[in-house]
C-alpha positions as a Markdown table, in Angstrom:
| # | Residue | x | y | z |
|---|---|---|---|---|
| 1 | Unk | 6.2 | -92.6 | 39.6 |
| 2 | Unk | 9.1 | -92.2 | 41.8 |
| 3 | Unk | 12.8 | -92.7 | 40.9 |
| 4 | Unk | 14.6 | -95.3 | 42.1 |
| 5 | Unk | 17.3 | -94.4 | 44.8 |
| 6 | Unk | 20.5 | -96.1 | 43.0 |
| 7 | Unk | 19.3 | -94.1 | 39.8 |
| 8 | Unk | 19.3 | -90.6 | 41.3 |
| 9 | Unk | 22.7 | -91.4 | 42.4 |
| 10 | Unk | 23.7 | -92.4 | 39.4 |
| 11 | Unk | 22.6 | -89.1 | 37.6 |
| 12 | Unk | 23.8 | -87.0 | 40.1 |
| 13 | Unk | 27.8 | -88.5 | 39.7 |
| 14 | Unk | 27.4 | -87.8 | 35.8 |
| 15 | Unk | 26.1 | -85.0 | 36.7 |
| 16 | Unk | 29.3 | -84.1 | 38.8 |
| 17 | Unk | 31.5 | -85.9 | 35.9 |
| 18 | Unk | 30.1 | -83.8 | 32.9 |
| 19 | Unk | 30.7 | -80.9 | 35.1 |
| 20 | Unk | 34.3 | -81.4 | 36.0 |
| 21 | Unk | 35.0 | -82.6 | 32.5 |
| 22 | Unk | 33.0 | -79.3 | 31.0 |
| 23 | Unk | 35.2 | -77.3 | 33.7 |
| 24 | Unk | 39.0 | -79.1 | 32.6 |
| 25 | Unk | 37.9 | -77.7 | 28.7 |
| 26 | Unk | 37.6 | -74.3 | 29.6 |
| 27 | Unk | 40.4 | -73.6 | 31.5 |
| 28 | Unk | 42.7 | -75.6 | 28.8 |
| 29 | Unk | 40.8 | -73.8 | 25.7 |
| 30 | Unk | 41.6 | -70.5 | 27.7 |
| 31 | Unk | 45.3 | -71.1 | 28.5 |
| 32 | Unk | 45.3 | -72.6 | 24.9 |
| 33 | Unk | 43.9 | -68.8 | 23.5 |
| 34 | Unk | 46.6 | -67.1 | 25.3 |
| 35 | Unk | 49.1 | -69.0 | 24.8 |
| 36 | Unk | 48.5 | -69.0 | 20.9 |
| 37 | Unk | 48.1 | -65.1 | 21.1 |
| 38 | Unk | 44.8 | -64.8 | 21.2 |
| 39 | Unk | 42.7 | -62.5 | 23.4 |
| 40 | Unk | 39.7 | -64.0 | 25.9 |
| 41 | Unk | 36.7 | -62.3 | 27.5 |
| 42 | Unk | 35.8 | -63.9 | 30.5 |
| 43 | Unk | 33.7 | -62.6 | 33.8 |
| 44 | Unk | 35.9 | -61.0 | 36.7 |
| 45 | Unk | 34.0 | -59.7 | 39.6 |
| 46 | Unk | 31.5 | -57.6 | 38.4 |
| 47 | Unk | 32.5 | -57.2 | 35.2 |
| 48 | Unk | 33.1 | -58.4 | 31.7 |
| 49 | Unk | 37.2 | -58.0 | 30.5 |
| 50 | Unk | 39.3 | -59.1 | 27.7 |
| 51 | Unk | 42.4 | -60.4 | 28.8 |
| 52 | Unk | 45.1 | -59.9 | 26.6 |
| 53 | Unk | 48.3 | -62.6 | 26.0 |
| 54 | Unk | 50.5 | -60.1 | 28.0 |
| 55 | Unk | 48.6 | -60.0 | 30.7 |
| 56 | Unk | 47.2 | -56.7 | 30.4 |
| 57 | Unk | 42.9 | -56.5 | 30.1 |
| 58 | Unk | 40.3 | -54.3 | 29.0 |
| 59 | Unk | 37.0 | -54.2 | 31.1 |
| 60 | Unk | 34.1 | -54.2 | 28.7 |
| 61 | Unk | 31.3 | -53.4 | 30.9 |
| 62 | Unk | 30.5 | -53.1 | 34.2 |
| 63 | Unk | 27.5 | -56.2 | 35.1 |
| 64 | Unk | 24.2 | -55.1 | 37.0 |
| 65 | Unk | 22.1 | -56.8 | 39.2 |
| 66 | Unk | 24.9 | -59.0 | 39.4 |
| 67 | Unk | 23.7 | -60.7 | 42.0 |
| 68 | Unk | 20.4 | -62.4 | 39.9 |
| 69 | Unk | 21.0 | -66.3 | 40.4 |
| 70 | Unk | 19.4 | -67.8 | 37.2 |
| 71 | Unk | 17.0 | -70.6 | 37.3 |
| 72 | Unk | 18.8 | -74.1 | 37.9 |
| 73 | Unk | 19.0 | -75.7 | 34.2 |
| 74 | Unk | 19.1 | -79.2 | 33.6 |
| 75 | Unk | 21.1 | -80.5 | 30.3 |
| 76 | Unk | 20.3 | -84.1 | 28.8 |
| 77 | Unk | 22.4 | -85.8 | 26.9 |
């Protein structure tokens, strides 16, 4: 059974909506960690660091085959 044009649309700009939405949370629950005075680990490059209110980071480990794209996952709400 095929999918009806207007509905693939439809879950592709929810889709697109969750994402942006999902996107806006992180960056304001990380500015909301260092501004509070808490540290956050987060991926830079090739590597995992802690970055600390002031700025300063620590790496924690250096990725490999960092260049592995996982599988496309699909979320239902």
């Amino acid at each position: 059974m095929r999918i009806a044009n207007r509905t693939r649309k439809s879950d592709e700009q929810q889709r697109k909506i969750i994402e942006r939405v999902a996107k806006v949370a992180s960056n304001n629950a990380s500015k909301n960690a260092l501004n509070n005075g808490r540290s956050i680990t987060i991926q830079q490059g090739e590597a995992i660091v802690k970055v600390h209110p002031d700025g300063s980071y620590d790496v924690i480990r250096k990725l490999e085959n960092s260049s592995v794209i996982p599988e496309k996952r699909r979320y239902h709400l």
